[in-house]
C-alpha positions as CSV (number, residue, x, y, z in Angstrom):
1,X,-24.3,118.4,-27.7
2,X,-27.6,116.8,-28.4
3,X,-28.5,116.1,-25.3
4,X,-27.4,119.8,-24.0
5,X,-30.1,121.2,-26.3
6,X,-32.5,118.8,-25.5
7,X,-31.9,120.1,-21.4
8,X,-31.8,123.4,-22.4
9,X,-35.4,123.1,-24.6
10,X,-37.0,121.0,-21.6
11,X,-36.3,124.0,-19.2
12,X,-37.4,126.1,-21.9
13,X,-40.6,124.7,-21.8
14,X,-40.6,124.1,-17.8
15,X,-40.1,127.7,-17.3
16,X,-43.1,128.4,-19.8
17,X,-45.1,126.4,-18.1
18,X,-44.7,127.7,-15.0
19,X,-45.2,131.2,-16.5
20,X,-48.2,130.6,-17.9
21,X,-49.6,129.0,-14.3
22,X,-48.7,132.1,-12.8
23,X,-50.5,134.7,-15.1
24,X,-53.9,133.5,-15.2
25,X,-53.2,133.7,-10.9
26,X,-52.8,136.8,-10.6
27,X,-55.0,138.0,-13.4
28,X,-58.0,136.2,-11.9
29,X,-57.0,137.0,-8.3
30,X,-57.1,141.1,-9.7
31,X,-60.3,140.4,-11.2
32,X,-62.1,139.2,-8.3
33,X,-60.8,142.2,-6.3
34,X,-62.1,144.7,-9.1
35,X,-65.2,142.9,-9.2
36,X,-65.6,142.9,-5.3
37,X,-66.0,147.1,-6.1
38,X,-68.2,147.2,-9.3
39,X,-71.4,147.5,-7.3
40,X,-69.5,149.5,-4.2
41,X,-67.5,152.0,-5.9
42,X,-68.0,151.8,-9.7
43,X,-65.2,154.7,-9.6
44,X,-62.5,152.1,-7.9
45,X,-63.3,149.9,-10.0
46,X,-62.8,151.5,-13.2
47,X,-59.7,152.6,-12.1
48,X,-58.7,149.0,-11.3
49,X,-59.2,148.1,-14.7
50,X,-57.5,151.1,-16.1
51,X,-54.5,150.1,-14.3
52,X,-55.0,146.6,-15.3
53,X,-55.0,147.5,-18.4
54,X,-52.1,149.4,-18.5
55,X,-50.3,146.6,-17.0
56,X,-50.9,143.4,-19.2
57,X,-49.9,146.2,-21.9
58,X,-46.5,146.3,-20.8
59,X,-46.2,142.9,-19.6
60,X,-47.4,141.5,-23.0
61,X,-45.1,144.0,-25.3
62,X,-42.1,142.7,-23.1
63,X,-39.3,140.4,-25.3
64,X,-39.1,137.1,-25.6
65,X,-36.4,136.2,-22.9
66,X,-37.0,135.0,-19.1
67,X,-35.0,138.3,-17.8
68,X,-35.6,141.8,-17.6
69,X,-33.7,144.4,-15.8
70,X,-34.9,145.2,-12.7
71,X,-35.6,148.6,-13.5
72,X,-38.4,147.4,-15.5
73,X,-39.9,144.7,-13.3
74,X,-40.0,147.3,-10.7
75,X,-41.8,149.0,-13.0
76,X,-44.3,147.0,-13.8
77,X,-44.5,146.5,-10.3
78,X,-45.8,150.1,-9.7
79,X,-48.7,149.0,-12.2
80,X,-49.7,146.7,-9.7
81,X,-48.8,148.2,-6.6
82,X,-51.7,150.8,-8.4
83,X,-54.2,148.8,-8.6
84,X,-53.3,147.6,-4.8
85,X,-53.5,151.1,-3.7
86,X,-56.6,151.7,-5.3
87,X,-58.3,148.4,-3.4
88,X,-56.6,148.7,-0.3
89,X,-56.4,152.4,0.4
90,X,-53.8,153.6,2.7
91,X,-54.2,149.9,4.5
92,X,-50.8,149.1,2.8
93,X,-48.0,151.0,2.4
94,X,-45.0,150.2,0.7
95,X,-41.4,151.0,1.5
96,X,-39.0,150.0,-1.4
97,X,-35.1,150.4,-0.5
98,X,-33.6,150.1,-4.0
99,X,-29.9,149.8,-4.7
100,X,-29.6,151.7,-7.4
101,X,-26.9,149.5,-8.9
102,X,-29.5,146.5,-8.5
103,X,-31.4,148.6,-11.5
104,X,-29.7,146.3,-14.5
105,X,-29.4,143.4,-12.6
106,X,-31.7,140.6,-14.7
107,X,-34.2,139.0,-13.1
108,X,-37.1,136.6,-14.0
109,X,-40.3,138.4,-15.4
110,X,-43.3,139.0,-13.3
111,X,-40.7,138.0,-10.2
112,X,-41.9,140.5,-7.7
113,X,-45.5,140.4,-8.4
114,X,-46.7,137.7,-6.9
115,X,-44.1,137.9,-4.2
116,X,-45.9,141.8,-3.4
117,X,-49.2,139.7,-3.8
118,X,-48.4,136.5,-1.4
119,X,-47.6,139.5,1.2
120,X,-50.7,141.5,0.3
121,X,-53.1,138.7,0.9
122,X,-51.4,136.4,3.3
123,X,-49.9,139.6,5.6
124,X,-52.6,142.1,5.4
125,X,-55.8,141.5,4.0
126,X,-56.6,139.4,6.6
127,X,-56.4,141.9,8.9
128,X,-58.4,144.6,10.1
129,X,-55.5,147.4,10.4
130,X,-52.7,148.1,8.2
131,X,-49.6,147.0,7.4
132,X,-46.1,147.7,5.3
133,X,-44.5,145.7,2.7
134,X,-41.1,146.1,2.1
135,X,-39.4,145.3,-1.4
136,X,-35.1,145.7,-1.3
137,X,-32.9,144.9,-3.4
138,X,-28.9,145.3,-3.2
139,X,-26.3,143.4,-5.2
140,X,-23.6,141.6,-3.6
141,X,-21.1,141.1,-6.3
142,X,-22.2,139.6,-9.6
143,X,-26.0,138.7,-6.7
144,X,-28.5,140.4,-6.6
145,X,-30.4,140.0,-3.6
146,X,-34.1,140.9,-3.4
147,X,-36.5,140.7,-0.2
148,X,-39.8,141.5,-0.2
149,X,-41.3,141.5,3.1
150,X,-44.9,142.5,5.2
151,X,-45.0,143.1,9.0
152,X,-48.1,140.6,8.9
153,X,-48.7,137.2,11.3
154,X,-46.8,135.0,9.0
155,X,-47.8,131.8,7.2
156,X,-48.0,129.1,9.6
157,X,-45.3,126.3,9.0
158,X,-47.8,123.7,8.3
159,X,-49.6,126.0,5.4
160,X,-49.0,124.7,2.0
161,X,-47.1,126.7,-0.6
162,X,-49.6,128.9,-3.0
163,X,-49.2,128.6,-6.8
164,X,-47.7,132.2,-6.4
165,X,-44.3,131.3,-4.3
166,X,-44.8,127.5,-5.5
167,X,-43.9,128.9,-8.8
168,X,-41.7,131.4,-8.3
169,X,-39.2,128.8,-6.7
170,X,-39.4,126.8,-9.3
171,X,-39.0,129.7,-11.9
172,X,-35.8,130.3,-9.8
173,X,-35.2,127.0,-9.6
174,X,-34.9,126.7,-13.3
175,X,-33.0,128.9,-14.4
176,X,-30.2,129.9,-11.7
């Protein structure tokens, strides 16, 4: 029994870890890209930070467990899928094809962001058109399967995992 808790405390404290890697990614990732506008459009800006804002609001006031419904990570997605829109233009569009029984499925916090990120950066800010990400989710049984996908080049095979999708998998890693 000891040594159950013991496991269960180390993952605890793996998946916090990892957690707190991943914020201060994204956060300073957002930052550069409303910082990149202060000067251009002071407008854009501000309403980068407004959406900002509104977002490490609700991510902050969230509970104390790993999981949230999906409803509310997609949610919080939109926050950030804002302040994308609002740097990116209509350069990226996003299609989302949402089971709705996939709404109460739990899922990690903060799980799609830097999935919709990793496709942002690595599928179409790169390049000079624009592009489509695509964020499903369908349950399968007692699954729930999510994709989130860009109609971008691809990452080479050879191109070394980001924190982003480096921590994500070992988010999922830990606790599924």
């Amino acid at each position: 029994v000891l040594t159950a808790r013991l496991q269960a405390r180390l993952s605890e404290a793996q998946l916090d870890a990892l957690a707190s890697r991943l914020h201060p990614h994204f956060l300073f990732n957002t930052l550069q890209g409303i910082s990149t506008l202060v000067y251009r459009d002071p407008a854009a800006a501000d309403a980068m930070l407004g959406h900002l804002s509104t977002l490490l609001r609700r991510a902050l006031t969230r509970g104390q467990g790993h999981e949230v419904s999906l409803s509310e990570e997609l949610g919080l997605l939109e926050e950030y899928l804002a302040i994308v829109q609002v740097r990116f233009g209509d350069r990226v569009a996003v299609t989302r094809g949402i089971d709705p029984t996939a709404l109460t499925g739990l899922v990690p916090q903060l799980l799609l962001q830097p999935l919709v990120e990793n496709a942002i950066e690595h599928g179409i800010a790169r390049r000079a058109g624009a592009g489509r990400i695509t964020i499903q989710a369908i349950r399968e049984g007692d699954r729930l399967r999510i994709a989130v996908t860009d109609d971008g080049p691809g990452l080479e095979r050879s191109a070394p995992e980001g924190v982003g999708l480096g921590s994500t998998r070992l988010r999922l890693g830990e606790l599924y």
